[in-house]
C-alpha positions in Angstrom: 26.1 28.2 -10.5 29.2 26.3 -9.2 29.1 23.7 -6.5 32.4 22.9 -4.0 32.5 19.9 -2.0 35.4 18.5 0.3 36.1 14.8 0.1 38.2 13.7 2.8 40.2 10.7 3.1 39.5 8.0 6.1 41.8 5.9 8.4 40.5 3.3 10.3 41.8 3.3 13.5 40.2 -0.5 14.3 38.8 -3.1 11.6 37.3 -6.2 13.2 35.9 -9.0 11.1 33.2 -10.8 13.2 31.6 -13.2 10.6 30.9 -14.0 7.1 27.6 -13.1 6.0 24.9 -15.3 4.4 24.7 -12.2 1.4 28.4 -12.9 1.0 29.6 -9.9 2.5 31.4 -9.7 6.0 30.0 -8.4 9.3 32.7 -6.1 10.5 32.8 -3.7 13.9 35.5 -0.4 12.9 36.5 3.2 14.2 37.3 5.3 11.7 37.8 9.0 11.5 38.4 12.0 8.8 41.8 13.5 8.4 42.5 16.5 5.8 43.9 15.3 3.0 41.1 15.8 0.8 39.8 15.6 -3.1 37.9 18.9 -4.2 34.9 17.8 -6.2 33.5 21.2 -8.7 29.8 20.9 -9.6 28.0 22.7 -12.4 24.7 22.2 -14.0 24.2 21.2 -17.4 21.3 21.9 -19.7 21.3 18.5 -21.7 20.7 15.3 -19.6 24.6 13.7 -19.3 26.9 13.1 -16.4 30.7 14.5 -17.5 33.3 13.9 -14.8 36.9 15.1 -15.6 40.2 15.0 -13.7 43.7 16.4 -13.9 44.7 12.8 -12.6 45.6 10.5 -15.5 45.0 7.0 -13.5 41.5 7.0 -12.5 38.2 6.4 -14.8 35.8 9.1 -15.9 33.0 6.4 -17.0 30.9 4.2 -15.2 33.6 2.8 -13.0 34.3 6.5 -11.3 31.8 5.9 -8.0 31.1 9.8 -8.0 29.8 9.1 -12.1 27.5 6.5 -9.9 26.5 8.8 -7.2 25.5 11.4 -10.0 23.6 8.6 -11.7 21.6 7.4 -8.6 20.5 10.6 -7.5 19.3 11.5 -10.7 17.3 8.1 -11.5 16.0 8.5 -7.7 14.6 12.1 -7.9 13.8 12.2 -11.6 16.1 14.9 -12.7 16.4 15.8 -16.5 19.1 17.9 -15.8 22.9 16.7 -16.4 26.4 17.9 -14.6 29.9 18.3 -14.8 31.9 17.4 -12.4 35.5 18.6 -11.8 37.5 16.3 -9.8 41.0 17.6 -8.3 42.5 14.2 -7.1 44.8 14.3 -4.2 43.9 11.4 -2.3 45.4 8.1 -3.8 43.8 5.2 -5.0 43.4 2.0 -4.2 44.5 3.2 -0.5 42.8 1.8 1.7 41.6 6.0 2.4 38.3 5.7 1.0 38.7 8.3 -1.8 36.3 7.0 -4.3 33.4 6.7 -1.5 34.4 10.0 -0.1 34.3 11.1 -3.6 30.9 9.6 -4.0 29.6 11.1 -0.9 30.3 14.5 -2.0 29.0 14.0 -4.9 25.4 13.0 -3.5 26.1 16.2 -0.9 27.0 18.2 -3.4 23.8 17.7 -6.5 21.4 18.1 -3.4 22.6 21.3 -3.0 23.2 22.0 -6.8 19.3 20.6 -7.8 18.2 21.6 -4.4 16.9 18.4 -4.0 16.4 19.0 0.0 16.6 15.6 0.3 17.5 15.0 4.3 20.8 13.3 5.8 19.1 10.3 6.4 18.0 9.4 3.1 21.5 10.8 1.5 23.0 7.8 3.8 20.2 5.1 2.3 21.6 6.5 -1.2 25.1 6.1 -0.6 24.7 2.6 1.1 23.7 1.5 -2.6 27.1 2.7 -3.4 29.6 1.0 -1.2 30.4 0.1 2.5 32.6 3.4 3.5 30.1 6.0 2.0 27.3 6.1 4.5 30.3 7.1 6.5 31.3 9.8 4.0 28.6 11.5 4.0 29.1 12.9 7.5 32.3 12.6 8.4 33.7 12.8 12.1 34.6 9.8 14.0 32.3 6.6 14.1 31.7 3.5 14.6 30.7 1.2 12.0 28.9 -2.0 11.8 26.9 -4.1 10.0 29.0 -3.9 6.5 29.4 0.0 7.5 26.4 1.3 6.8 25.3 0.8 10.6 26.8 4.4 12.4 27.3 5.4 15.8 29.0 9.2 16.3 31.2 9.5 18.8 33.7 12.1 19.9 36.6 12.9 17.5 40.3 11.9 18.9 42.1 14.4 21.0 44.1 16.3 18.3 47.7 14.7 16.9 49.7 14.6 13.3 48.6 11.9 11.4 51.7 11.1 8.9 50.6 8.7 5.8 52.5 6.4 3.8 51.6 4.3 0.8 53.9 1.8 -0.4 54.0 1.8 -4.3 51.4 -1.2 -4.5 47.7 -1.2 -5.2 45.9 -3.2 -3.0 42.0 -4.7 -4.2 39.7 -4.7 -1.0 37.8 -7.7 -2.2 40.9 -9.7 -2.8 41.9 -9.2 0.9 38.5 -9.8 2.1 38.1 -13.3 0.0 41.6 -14.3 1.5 40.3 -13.5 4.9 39.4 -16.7 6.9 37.4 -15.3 9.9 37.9 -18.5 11.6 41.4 -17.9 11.9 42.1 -14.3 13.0 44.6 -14.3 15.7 44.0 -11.2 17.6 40.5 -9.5 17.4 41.0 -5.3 18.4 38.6 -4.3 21.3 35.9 -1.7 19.8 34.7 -0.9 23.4 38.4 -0.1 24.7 39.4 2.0 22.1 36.1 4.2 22.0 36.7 4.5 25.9 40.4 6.0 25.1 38.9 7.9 22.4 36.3 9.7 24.7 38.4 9.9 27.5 41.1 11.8 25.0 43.7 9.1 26.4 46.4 9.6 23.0 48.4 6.4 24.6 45.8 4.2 25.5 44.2 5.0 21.7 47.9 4.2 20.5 47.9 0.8 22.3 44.4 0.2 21.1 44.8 0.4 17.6 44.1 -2.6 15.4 43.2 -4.2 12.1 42.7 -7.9 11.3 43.3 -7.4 7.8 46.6 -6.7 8.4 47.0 -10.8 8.9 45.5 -11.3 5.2 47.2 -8.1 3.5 50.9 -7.8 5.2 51.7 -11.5 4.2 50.7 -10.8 0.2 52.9 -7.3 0.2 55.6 -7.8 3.0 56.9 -4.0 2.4 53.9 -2.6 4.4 55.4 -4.3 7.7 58.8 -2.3 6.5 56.6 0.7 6.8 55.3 0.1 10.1 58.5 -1.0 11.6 60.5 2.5 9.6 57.5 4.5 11.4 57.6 2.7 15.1 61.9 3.5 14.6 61.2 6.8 14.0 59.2 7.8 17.1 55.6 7.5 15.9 53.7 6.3 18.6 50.6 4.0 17.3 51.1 2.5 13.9 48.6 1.0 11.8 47.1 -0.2 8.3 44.6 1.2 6.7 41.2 -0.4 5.7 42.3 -3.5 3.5 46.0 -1.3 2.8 48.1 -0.6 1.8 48.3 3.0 3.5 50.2 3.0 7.0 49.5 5.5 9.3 51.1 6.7 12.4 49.9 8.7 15.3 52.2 11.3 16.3 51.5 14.0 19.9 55.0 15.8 19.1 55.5 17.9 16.0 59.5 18.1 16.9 58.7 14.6 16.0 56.7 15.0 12.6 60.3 16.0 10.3 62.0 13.5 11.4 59.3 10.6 10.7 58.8 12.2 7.2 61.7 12.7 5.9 62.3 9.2 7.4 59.7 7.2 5.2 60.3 9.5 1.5 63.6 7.3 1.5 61.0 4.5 1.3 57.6 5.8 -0.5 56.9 8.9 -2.6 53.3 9.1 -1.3 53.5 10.6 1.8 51.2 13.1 4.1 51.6 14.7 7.3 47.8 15.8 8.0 45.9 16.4 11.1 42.2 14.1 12.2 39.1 16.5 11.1 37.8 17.6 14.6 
């Protein structure tokens, strides 16, 4: 038996920073939502007890370091199974994004060998799982629009954006999360983005108040170390989009866009700049 799982890619449409954390992590408050640009995980069972993980991408690790090799591994040291699995993973999202493709990756994964081992093992406790796993995969594992807190693993559904083109862009440059986030001086953030505003835009389906909403304090720690993702957002604002924003910790810009006479233009715009680029839509 063969096992498909979806992993979409996330944007954040806010990213507040609130404090530093006595565990050494940061308290942070952020909207994110799923859009369709997506990896395709393939599971099968195996008879002897290993984890294989193969890819046609050539830049990403099959070992230990692969999150969804870590996912496999926790559920199976959690719920005692003797079985192995290989697992076929068709890369589109890019790495190092600021998308969350290795926790989306991970969270399919755990969705996925519940259903392979029929583990019936409920939501709830897939989320507890994934929390060992990293902050953006309790998010994963549903999907939809949320708001995050805590160091992500605290979720609050709400109601998914009024439908728009979401066009991506990421600048030739891998960014490390944990750099950006040791850079960051909570202390000094100039402009902290207002969680309670934009969910209010969001739920009222208000596409120019969520525009004027957006925000992301990491853009003050990230945009100074690679100055070409302010290029990006000033190319995408020129073009017509009509909320621009970074990613999670970067590089990936994204911009919000109501009018597809609008979407060509902005695209064929930004490949004079970036190879990676996506026109997708925000998972409803």
């Amino acid at each position: 038996m063969k096992i498909y799982e979806k992993a979409p890619a996330k944007i954040n449409l806010s990213l507040d920073v609130l404090r530093k954390r006595e565990d050494g992590y940061h308290e942070v408050e952020m909207i994110m939502t799923m859009v369709d640009l997506a990896d395709r995980l393939e599971m099968s069972e195996l008879s002897r007890d290993t984890i294989i993980i193969t890819s046609q991408a050539g830049y990403i690790p099959l070992d230990e370091k692969n999150l969804a090799f870590q996912a496999a591994r926790l559920i199976k040291e959690k719920y005692d199974v003797k079985k192995g699995v290989y697992i076929h993973l068709d890369k589109k999202i890019p790495v190092s994004a600021g998308l969350a493709g290795g926790s989306s990756d991970a969270a399919a994964t755990l969705r996925g060998l519940n259903r392979l081992w029929e583990l019936n093992i409920p939501t709830s406790d897939l989320k507890e799982l994934a929390e060992e796993l990293g902050s953006d995969v309790p998010f994963c594992i549903e999907g939809g629009t949320a708001i995050a807190r805590g160091r992500g693993e605290i979720l609050e559904k709400i109601s998914s954006p009024p439908q728009c083109w979401v066009i991506l862009a990421k600048p030739p440059i891998n960014v490390s999360t944990s750099d950006v986030y040791g850079r960051l001086n909570v202390n000094k953030i100039n402009k902290h983005p207002s969680t309670e505003i934009l969910k209010n835009a969001i739920e009222n389906k208000n596409f120019q108040h969520i525009c004027l909403s957006l925000g992301n304090v990491l853009e003050e720690v990230t945009i100074p170390m690679y100055p070409q993702i302010n290029q990006l957002k000033e190319v995408m604002l020129r073009l017509g989009a009509e909320g621009v924003l970074m990613s999670g910790s970067g590089p990936t810009v994204f911009g919000l866009v109501s009018k597809q006479s609008k979407v060509n233009k902005i695209y064929n715009g930004l490949r004079g700049f970036c190879n990676n680029v996506f026109v997708v839509r925000i998972l409803t």
